[in-house]
PDB file of N, CA, C and O in Angstrom:
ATOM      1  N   UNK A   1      38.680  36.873 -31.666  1.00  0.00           N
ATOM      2  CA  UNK A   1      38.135  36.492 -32.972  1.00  0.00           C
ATOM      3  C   UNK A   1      36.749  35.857 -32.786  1.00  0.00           C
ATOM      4  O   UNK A   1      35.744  36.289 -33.351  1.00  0.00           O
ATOM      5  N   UNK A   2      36.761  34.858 -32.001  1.00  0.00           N
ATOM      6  CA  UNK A   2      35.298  34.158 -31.627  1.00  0.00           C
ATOM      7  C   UNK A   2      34.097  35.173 -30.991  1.00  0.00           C
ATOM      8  O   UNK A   2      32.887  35.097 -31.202  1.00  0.00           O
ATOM      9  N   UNK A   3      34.826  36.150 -30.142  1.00  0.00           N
ATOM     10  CA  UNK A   3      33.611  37.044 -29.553  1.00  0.00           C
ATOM     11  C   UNK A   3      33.052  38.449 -30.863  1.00  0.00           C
ATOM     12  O   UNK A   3      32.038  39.148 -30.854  1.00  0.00           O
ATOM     13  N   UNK A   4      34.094  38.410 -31.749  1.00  0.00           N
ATOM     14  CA  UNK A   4      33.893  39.231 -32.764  1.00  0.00           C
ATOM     15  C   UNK A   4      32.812  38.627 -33.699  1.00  0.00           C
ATOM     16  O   UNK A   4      31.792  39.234 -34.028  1.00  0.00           O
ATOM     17  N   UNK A   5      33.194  37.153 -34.161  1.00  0.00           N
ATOM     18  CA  UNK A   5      32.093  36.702 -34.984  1.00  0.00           C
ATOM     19  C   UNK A   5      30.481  36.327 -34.401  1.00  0.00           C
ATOM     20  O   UNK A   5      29.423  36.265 -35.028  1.00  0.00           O
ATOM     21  N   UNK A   6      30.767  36.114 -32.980  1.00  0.00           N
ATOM     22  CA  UNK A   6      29.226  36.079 -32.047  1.00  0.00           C
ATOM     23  C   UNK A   6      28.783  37.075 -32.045  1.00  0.00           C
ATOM     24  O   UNK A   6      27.581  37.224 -31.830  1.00  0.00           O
ATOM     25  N   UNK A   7      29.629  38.122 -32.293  1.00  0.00           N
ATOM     26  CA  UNK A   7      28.525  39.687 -31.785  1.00  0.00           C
ATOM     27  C   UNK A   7      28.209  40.276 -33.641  1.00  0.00           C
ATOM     28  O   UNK A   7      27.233  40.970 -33.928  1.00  0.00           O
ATOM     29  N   UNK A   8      29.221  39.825 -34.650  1.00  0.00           N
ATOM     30  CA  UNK A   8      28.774  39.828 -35.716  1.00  0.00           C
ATOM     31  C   UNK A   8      27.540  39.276 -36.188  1.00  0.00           C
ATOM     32  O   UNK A   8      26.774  39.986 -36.840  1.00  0.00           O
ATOM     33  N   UNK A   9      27.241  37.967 -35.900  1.00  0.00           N
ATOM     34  CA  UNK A   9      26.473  37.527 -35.968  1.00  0.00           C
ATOM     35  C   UNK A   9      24.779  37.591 -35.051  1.00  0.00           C
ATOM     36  O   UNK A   9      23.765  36.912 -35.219  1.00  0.00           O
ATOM     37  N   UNK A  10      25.061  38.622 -34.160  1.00  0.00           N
ATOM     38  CA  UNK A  10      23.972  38.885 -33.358  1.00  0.00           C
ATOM     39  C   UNK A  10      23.681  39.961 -33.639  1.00  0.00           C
ATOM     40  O   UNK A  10      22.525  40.252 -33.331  1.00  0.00           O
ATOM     41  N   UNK A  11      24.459  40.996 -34.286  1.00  0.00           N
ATOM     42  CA  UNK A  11      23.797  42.013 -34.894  1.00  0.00           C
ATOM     43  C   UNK A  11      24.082  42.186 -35.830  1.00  0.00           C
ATOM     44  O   UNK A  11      25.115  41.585 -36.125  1.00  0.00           O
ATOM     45  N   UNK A  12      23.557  42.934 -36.793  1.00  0.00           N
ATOM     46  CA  UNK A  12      23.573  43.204 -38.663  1.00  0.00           C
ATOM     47  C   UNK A  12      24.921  43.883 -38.651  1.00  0.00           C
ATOM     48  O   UNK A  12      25.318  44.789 -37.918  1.00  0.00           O
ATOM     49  N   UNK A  13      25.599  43.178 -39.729  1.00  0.00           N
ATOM     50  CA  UNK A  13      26.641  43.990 -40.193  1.00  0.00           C
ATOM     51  C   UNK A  13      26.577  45.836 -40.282  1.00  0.00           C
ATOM     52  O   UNK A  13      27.194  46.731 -39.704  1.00  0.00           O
ATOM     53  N   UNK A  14      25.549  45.802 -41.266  1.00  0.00           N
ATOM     54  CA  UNK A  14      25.727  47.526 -41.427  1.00  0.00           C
ATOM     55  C   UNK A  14      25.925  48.070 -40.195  1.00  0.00           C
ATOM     56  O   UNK A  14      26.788  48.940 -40.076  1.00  0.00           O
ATOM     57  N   UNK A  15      25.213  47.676 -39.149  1.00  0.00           N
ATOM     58  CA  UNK A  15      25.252  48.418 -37.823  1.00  0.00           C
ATOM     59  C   UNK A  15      26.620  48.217 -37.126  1.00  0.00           C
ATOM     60  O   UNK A  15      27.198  48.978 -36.350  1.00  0.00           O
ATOM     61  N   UNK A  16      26.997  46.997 -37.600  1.00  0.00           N
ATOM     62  CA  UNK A  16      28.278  46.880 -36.421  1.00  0.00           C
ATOM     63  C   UNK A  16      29.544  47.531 -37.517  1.00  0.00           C
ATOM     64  O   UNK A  16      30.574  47.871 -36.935  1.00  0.00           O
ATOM     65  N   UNK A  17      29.518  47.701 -38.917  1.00  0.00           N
ATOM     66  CA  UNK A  17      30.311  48.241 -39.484  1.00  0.00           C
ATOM     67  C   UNK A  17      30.252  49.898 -39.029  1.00  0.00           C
ATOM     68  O   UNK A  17      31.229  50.646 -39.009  1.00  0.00           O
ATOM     69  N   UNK A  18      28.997  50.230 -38.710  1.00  0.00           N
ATOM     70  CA  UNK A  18      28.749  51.921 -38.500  1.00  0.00           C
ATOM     71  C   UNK A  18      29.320  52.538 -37.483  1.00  0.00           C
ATOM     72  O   UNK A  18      29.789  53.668 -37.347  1.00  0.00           O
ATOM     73  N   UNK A  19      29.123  50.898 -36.239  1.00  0.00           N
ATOM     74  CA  UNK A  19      29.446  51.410 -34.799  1.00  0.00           C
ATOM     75  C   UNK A  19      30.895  51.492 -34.288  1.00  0.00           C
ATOM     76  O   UNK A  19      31.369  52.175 -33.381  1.00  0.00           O
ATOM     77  N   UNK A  20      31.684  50.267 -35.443  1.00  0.00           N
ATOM     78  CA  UNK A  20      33.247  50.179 -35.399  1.00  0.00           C
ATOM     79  C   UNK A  20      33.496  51.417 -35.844  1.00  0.00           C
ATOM     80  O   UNK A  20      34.408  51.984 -35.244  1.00  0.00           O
ATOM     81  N   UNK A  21      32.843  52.173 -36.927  1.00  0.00           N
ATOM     82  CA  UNK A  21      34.086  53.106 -37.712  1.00  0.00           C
ATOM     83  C   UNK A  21      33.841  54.374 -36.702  1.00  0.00           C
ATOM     84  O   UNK A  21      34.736  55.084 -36.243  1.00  0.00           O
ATOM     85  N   UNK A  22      32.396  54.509 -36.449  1.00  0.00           N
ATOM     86  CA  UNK A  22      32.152  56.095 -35.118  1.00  0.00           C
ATOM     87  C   UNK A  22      33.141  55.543 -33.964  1.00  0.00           C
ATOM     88  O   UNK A  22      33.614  56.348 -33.162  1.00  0.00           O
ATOM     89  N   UNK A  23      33.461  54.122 -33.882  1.00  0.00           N
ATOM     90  CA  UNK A  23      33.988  54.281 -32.431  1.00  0.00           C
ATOM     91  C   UNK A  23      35.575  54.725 -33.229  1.00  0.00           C
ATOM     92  O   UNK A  23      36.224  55.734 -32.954  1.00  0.00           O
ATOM     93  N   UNK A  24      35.899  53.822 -34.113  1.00  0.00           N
ATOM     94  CA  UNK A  24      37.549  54.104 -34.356  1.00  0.00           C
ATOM     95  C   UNK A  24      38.278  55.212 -34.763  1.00  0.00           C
ATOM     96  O   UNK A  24      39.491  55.402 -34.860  1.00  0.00           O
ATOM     97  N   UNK A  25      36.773  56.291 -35.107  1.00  0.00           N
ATOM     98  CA  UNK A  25      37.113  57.389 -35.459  1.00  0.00           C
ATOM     99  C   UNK A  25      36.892  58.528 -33.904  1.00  0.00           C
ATOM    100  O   UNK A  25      37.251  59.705 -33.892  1.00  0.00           O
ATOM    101  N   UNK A  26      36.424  58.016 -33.066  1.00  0.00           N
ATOM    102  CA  UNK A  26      36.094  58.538 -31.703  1.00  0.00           C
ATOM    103  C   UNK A  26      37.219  58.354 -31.300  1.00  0.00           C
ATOM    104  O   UNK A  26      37.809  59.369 -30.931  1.00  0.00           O
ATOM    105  N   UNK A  27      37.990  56.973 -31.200  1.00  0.00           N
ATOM    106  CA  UNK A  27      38.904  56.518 -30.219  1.00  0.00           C
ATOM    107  C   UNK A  27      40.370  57.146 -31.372  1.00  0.00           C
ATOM    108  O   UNK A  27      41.434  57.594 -30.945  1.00  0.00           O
ATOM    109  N   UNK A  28      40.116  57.043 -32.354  1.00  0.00           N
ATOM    110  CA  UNK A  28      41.446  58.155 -32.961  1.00  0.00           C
ATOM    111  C   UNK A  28      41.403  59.513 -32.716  1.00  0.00           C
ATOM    112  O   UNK A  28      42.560  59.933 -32.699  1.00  0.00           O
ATOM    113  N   UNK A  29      40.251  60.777 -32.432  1.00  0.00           N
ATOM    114  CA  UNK A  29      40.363  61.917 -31.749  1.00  0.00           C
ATOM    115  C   UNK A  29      40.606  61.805 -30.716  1.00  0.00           C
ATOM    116  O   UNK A  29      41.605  62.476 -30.457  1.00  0.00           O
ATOM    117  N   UNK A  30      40.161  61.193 -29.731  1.00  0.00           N
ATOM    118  CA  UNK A  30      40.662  61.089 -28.331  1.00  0.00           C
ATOM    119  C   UNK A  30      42.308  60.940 -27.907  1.00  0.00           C
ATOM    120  O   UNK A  30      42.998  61.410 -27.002  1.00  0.00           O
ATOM    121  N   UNK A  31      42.567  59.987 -29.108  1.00  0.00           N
ATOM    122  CA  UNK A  31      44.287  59.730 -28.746  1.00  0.00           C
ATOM    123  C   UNK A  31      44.753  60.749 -29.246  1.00  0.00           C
ATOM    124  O   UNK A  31      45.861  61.034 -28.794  1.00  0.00           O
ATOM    125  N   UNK A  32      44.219  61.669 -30.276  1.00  0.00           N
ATOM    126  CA  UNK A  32      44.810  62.784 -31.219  1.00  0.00           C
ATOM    127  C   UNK A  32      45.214  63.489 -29.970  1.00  0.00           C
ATOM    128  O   UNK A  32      46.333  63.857 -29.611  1.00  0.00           O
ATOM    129  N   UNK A  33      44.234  63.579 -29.479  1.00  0.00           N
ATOM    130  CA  UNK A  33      43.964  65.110 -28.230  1.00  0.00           C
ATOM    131  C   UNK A  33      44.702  64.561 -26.972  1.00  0.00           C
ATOM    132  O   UNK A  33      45.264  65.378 -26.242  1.00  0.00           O
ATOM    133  N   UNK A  34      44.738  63.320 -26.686  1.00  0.00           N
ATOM    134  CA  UNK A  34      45.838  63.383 -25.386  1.00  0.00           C
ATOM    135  C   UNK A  34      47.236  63.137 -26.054  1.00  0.00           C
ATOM    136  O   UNK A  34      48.116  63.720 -25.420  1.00  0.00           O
ATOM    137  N   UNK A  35      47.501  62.750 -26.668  1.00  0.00           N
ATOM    138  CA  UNK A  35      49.312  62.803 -27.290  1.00  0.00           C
ATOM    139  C   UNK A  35      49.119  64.388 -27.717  1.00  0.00           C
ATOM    140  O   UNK A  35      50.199  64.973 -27.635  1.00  0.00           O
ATOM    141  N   UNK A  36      47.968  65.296 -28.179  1.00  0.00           N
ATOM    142  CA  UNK A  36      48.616  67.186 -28.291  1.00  0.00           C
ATOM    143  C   UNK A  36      48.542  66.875 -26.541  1.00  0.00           C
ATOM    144  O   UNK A  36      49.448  66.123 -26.181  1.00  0.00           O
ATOM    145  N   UNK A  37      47.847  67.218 -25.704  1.00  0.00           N
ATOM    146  CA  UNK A  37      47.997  67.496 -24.619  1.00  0.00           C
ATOM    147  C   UNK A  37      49.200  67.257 -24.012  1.00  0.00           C
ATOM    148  O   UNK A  37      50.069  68.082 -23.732  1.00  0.00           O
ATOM    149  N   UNK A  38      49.195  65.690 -23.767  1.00  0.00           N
ATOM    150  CA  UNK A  38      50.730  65.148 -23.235  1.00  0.00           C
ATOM    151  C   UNK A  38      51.750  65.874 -23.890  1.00  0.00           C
ATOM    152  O   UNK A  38      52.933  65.635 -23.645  1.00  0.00           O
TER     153      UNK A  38
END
């Protein structure tokens, strides 16, 4: 929680809202594709 609001606060929201959702949407294909694989 504390390292979330330091890095919130060190960079602009819009950006860290942009970079969470490309990553959570990165890191949800990735799991898509190894649970088809597995």
């Amino acid at each position: 929680m504390k390292g979330g609001s330091l890095f919130c606060s060190k960079v602009p929201r819009l950006r860290t809202r942009r970079r969470l959702r490309r990553t959570t949407t990165i890191a949800g294909g990735r799991r898509q594709a190894t649970t088809e694989v597995f």
